[in-house]
KOLBA-43536 format. One record per residue (C-alpha): residue in one letter; chain; y, x, z. Coordinates in steps of 0.1 Angstrom, whole numbers, plus 2048, in hexadecimal, padded with zeros to 3 digits. Layout:
<nodes>
   res   chain   north   east    up
     A       A       Y      X     Z
...
</nodes>
This chain:
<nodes>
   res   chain   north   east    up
     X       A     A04    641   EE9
     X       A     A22    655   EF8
     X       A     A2D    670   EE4
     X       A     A2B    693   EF6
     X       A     A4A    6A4   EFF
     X       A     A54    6C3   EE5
     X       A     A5E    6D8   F01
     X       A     A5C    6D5   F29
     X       A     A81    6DF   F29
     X       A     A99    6DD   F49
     X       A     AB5    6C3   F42
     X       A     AD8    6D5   F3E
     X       A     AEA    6C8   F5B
     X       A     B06    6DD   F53
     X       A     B0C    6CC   F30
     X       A     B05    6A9   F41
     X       A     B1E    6B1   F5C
     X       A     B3A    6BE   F41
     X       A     B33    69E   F2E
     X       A     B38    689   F4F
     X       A     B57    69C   F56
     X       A     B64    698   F31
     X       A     B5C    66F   F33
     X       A     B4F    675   F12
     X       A     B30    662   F07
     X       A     B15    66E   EF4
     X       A     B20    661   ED5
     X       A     B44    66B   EDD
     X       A     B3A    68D   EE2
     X       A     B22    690   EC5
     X       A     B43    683   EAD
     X       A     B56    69D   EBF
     X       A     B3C    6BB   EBA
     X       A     B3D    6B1   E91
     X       A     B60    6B0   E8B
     X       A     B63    6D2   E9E
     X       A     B4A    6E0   E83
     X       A     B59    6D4   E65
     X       A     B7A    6E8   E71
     X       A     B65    707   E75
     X       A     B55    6FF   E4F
     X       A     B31    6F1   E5E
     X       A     B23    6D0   E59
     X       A     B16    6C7   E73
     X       A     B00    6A2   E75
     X       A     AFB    69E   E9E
     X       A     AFC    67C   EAA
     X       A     AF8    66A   ECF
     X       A     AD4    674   ECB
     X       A     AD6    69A   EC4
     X       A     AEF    69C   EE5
     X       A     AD1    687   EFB
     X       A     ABC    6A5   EF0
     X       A     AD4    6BE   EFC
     X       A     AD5    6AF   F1D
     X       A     AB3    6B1   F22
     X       A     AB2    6D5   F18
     X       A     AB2    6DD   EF9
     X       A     AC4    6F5   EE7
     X       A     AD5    6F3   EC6
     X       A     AD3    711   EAC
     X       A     AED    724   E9E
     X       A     B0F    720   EA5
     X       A     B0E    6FC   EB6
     X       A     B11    708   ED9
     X       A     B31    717   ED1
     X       A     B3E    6F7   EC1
     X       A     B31    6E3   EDB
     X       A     B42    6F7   EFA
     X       A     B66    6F3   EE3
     X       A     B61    6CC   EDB
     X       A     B5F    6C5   F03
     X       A     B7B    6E4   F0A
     X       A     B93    6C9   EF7
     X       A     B85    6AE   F04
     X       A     B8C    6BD   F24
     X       A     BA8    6CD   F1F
     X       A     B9B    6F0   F25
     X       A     B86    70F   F1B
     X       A     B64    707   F1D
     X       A     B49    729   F16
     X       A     B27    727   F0C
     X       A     B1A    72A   F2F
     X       A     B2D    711   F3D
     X       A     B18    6F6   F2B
     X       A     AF7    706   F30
     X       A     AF1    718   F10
     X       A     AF9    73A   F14
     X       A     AE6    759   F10
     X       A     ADB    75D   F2F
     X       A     AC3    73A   F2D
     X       A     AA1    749   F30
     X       A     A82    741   F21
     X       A     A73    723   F32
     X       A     A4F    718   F38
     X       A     A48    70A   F1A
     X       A     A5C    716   F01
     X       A     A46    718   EDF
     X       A     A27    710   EF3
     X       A     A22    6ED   EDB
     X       A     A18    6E7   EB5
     X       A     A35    6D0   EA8
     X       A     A2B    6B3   E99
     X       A     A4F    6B1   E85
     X       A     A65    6CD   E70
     X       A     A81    6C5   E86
     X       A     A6D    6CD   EA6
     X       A     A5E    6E9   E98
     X       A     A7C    6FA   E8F
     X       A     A8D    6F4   EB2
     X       A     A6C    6FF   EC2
     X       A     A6B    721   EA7
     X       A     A91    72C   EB0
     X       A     A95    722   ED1
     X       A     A78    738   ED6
     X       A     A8A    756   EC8
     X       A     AA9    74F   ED4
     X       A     A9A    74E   EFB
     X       A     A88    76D   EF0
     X       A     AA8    77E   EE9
     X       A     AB2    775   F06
     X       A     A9A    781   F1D
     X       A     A9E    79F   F0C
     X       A     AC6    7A4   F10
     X       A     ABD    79A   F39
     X       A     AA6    7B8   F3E
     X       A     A89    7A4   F3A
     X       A     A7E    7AE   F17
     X       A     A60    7C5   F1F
     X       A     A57    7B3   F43
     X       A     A32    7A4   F3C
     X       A     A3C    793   F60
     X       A     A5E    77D   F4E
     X       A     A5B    75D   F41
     X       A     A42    75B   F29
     X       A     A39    77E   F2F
     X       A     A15    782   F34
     X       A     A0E    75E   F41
     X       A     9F9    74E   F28
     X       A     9F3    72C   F27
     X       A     9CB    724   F26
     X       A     9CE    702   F18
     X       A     9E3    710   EFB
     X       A     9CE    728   EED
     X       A     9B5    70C   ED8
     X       A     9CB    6EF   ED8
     X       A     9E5    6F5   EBF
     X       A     9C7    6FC   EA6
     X       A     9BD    6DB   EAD
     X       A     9E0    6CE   E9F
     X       A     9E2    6E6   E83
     X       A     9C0    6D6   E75
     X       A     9D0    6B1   E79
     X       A     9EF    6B0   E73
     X       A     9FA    6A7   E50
     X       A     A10    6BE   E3B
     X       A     A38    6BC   E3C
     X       A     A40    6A7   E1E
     X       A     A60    6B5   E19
     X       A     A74    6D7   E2A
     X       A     A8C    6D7   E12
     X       A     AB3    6D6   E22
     X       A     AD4    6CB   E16
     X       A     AEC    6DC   E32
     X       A     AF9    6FD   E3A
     X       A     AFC    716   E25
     X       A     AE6    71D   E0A
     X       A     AC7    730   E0A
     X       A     AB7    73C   DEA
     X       A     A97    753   DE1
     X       A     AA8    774   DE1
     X       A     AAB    76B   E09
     X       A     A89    763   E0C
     X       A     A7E    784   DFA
     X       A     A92    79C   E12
     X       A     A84    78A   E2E
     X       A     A60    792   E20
     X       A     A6C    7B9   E19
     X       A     A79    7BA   E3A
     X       A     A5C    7AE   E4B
     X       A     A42    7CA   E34
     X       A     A5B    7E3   E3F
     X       A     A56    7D7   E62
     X       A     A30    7D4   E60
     X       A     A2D    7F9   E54
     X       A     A43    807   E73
     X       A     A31    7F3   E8C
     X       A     A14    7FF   E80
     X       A     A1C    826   E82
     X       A     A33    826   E9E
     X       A     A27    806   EB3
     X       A     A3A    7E5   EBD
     X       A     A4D    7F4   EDE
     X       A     A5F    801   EC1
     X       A     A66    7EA   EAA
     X       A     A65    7C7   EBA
     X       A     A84    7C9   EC5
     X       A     A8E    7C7   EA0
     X       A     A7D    7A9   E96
     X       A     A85    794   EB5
     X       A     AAB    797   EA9
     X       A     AA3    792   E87
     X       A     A8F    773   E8B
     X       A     AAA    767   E9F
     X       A     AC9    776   E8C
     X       A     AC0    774   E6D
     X       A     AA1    75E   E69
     X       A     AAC    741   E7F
     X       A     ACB    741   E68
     X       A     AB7    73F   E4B
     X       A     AA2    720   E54
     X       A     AC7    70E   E61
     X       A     AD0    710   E3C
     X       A     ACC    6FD   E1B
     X       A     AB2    704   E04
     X       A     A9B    6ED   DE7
     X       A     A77    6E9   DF0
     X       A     A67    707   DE1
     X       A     A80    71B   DF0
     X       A     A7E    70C   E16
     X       A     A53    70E   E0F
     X       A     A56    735   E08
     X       A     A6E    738   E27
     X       A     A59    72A   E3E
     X       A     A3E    741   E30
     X       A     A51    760   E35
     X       A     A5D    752   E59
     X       A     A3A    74D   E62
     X       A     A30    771   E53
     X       A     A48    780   E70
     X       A     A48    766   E89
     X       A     A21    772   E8A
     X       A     A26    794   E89
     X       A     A44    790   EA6
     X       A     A26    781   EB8
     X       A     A0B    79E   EB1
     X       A     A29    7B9   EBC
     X       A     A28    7A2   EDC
     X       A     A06    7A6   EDF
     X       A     A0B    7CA   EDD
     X       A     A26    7CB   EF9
     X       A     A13    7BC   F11
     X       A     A21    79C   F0F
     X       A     A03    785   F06
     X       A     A12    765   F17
     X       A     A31    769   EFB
     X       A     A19    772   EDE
     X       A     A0A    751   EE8
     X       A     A29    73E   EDE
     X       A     A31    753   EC2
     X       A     A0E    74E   EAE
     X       A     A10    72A   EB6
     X       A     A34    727   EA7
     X       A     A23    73D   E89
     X       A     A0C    722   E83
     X       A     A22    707   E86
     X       A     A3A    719   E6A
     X       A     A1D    71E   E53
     X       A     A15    6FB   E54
     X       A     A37    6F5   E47
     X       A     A32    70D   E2E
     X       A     A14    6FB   E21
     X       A     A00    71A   E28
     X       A     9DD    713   E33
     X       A     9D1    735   E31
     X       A     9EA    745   E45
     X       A     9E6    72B   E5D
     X       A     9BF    736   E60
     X       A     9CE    759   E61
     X       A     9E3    756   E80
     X       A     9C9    744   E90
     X       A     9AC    75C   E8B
     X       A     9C2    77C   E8C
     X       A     9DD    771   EA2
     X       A     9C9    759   EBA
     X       A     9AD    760   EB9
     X       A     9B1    787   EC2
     X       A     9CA    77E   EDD
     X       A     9AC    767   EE9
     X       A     995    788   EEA
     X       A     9AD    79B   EFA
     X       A     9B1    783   F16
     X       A     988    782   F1B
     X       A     986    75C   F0C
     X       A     968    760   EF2
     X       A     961    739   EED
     X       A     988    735   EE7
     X       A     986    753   ECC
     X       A     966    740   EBE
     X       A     978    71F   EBC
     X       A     996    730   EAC
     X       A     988    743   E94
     X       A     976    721   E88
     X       A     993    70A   E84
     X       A     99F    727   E6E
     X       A     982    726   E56
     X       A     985    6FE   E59
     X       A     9A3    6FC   E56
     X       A     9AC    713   E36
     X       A     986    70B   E23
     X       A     98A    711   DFE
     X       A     9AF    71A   E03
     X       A     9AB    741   E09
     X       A     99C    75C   DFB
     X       A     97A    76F   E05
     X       A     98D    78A   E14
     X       A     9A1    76E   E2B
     X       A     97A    760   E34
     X       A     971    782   E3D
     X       A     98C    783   E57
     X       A     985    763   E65
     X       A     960    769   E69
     X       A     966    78C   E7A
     X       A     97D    77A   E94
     X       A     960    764   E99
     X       A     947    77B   E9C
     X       A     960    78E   EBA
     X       A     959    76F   ECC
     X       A     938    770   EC8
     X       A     934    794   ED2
     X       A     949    78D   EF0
     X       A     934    770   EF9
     X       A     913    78C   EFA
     X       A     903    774   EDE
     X       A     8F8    78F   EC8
     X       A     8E9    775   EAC
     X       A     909    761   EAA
     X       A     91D    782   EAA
     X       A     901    790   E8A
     X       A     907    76E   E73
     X       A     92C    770   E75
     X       A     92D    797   E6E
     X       A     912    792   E51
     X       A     928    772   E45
     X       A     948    789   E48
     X       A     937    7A6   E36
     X       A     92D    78D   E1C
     X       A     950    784   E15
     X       A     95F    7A3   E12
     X       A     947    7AE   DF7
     X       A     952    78D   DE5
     X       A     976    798   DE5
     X       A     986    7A7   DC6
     X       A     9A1    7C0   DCD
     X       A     9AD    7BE   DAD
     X       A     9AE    79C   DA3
     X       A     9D0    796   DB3
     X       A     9C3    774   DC8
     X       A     9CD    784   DE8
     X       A     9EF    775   DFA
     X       A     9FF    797   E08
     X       A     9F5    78E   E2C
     X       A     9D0    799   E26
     X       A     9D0    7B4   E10
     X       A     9CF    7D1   E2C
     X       A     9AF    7BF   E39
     X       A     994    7D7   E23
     X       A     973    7E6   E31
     X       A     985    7F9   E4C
     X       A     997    7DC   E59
     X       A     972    7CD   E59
     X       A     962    7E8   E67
     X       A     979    7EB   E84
     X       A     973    7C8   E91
     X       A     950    7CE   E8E
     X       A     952    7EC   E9E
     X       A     95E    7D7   EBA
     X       A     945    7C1   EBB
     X       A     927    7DE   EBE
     X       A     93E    7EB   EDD
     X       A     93D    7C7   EF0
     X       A     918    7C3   EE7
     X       A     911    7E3   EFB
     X       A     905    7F3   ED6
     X       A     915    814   ED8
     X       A     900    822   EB7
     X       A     90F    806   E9F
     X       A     934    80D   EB0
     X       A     935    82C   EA7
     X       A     925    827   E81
     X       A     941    80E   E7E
     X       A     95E    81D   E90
     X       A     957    83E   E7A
     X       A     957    824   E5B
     X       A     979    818   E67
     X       A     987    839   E6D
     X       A     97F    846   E48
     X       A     992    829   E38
     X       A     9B0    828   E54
     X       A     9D0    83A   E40
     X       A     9E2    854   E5A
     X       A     9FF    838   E57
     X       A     9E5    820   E6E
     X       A     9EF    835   E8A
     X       A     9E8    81D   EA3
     X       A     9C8    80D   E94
     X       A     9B8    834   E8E
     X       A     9C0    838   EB8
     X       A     9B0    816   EBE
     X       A     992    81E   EA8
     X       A     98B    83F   EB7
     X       A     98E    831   EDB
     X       A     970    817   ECC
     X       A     95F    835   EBF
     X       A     95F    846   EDD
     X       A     956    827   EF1
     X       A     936    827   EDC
     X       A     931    84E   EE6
     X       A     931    844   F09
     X       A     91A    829   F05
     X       A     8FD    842   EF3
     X       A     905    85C   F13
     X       A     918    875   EFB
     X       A     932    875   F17
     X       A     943    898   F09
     X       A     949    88C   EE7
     X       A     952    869   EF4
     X       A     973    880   F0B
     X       A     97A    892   EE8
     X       A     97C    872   ED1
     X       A     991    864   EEF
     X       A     9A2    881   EEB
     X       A     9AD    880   ECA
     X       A     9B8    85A   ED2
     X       A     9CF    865   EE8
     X       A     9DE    882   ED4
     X       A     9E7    864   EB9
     X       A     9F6    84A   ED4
     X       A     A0B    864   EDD
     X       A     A2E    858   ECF
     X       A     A24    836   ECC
     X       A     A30    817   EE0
     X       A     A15    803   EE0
     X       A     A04    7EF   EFB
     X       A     9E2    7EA   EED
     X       A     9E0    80D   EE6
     X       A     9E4    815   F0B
     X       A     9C9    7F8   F16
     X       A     9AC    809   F03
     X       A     9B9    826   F0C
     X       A     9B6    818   F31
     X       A     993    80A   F29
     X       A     983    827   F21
     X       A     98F    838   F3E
     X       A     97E    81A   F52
     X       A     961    81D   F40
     X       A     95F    842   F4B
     X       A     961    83A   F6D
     X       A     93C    83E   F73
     X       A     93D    861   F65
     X       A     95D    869   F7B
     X       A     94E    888   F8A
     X       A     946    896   F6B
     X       A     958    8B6   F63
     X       A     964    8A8   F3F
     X       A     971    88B   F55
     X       A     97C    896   F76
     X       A     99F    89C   F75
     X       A     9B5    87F   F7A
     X       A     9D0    87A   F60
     X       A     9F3    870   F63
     X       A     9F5    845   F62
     X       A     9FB    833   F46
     X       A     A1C    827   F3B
     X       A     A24    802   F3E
     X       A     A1F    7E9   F20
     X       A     A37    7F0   F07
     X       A     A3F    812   F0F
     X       A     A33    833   F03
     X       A     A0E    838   F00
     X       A     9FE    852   F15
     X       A     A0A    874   F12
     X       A     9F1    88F   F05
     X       A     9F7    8B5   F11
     X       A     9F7    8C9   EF2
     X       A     9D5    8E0   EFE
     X       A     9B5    8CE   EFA
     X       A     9AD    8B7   F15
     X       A     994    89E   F1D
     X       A     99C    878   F1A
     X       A     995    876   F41
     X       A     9AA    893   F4C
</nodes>
């Protein structure tokens, strides 16, 4: 069987001309490219092989473009920049760029940081918050369930461990986990236009550097754990710019660096809270069913009740989405189930779970009651999640009061619904966040039939564009509508 290509990259004809130019073979070049290193203090290892791959398109991490550009400038006889070979900063993100589960660590890390290299890139361009730039809100269908299907066959990594570069211990690994909480808690007060910025260059500054370095196994295991843990997150604050086709590529890359952390759980995690609610968003119940499944499957007896109760709830979104009201009540009983089993005290939690609690719950059930047309038992659970959402949950408490006032709409209370919506809107002000602005956006659809209403009549100012500051609220009462 023919292997599949990791990535449908364009060849570098600009490096493949320079080498023509130079009369350098591949070999040639790849001694040249190592000896240049070992000047600069950096072992470098390539061989004829590694320089093939750079013809063909990929790009190597770090600081090898540099070195590579000055081994052919003395070959040459010249300067030679970055650019000149084909691996500057203005290479964008191309089709398929983190679209693919790696079968090897080697690919995976190539596939992980050329991703957030191009992302820093599209960025630095002017592209950074377009949903219409490469990778921007293009989502690629077939991608959504198939890298589940790898996750659950391939085999573990035997070994990450690595001998070059420079060395990496666990005092690294731990400020990249504090980093990331510290990350977590803005994004969820203030909203990813904000802060993705920040963990885009991080993952690429800091993070990339990281994973290039040398570190014994149970140090490399905990790094790939804590690159996952962002890499995820980078693709949630994607989500939450409107940029689903990059999330895409992000979760997937998530997935494939929990697998080399030996991490079944939080593999199951990005795929039922990463893939499987990007799935929902995109209207693709059976894909957030099948997701949501090959978590569970995937992670059995290796995660903790809380961790099922996740998984079920994504599974009972799909099922809710789907309008099968029976499939939609076993998952959400299963789900409730599992919660109860969960002991907050015991300590069995990894800290990628713990803020999933009743609310949490609640709130994706609260969901499900909206898609089922069941506006009673929206609002019974969007209340529950609103009692146990902190003020710090700025942007879940807006999203939970737009479900509750969904479920307002749907019993005819159509002036409380406008208030609740209200209220929403008074929170989202100051946040940058997408998602806030779509529900935002769908209940105003949803009020659409009502549109000549007084509560509803006025037309109000449009919404902002993915990314960018939530709707502004006028600081007298107004309705949601107006």
């Amino acid at each position: 069987m023919t292997a599949r290509p990791l990535i449908a990259r364009q060849p570098n004809e600009r490096l493949l001309s320079l080498i023509r130019e130079a009369g350098c073979s591949n070999a040639g070049l790849a001694r040249r490219v190592n000896m240049c290193a070992a000047e600069r203090g950096f072992d470098f290892r390539y061989d004829k092989t590694s320089v093939a791959r750079w013809i063909r398109g990929q790009q190597p991490r770090g600081r090898a473009p540099e070195v590579i550009a000055e081994a052919l400038g003395r070959k040459l006889g010249r300067a030679v920049s970055v650019d000149e070979i084909g691996m500057g900063t203005t290479r964008q993100l191309t089709s398929s760029v983190g679209l693919h589960f790696a079968a090897g660590l080697t690919e995976s890390l190539e596939q992980a940081t050329e991703l957030w290299r191009s992302d820093v890139s599209r960025r630095e361009s002017g592209d950074g918050q377009n949903p219409y730039a490469p990778g921007g809100s293009s989502v690629a269908p077939a991608a959504l369930v198939e890298p589940s299907r790898d996750w659950l066959i391939t085999p573990p990594d035997a070994e990450v461990s690595r001998a070059s570069g420079p060395r990496v211990g666990s005092a690294d690994v731990e400020a990249v986990i504090a980093t990331t909480a510290a990350l977590v808690t803005l994004d969820r007060r203030w909203g990813s236009g904000h802060v993705r910025p920040v963990v885009v260059h991080y993952l690429n500054g800091v993070v990339a550097g990281l994973l290039d370095g040398s570190y014994q196994e149970e140090v490399g295991r905990q790094l790939f754990g804590a690159a996952a843990r962002l890499t995820e997150l980078a693709g949630y604050m994607a989500v939450d710019s409107g940029l689903p086709g990059l999330a895409q590529r992000y979760y997937i890359q998530a997935l494939r660096l929990a697998q080399a952390a030996g991490d079944r759980g939080f593999g199951g995690y990005v795929l039922a809270a990463g893939m499987s609610h990007l799935a929902a968003e995109l209207g693709n119940p059976r894909e957030v069913i099948q997701l949501a499944r090959a978590a569970q499957e995937g992670s059995r007896g290796r995660v903790t009740p809380r961790a099922e109760a996740l998984f079920l709830a994504a599974e009972a979104r799909g099922y809710a989405q789907l309008g099968d009201q029976e499939g939609c009540r076993r998952a959400a009983s299963a789900a409730l189930a599992a919660l109860d089993r969960a002991d907050p005290d015991s300590g069995d939690d990894p800290p990628w779970i713990t803020h999933f609690d009743a609310a949490y719950l609640a709130d994706e059930l609260a969901h499900c009651h909206r898609d089922l047309g069941q506006g009673r038992a929206a609002q019974k659970r969007a209340e529950e999640a609103l009692s146990g959402h902190p003020e710090t949950r700025a942007r879940r408490r807006a999203i939970g009061m737009l479900i509750l006032a969904t479920g307002q709409l749907q019993e005819g209370d159509l002036d409380q619904a406008c208030d609740t919506a209200s209220q929403a809107g008074t929170i989202l002000n100051g946040l940058r966040s997408g998602r806030g602005s779509d529900y935002f956006e769908d209940f105003r659809t949803r009020l659409t039939p009502h549109r000549t209403h007084p509560p509803v009549s006025y037309k109000p100012p449009p919404l902002p564009t993915k990314g960018t500051r939530s709707p502004p609220v006028r600081s007298e009462p107004y309705h949601a509508y107006r």
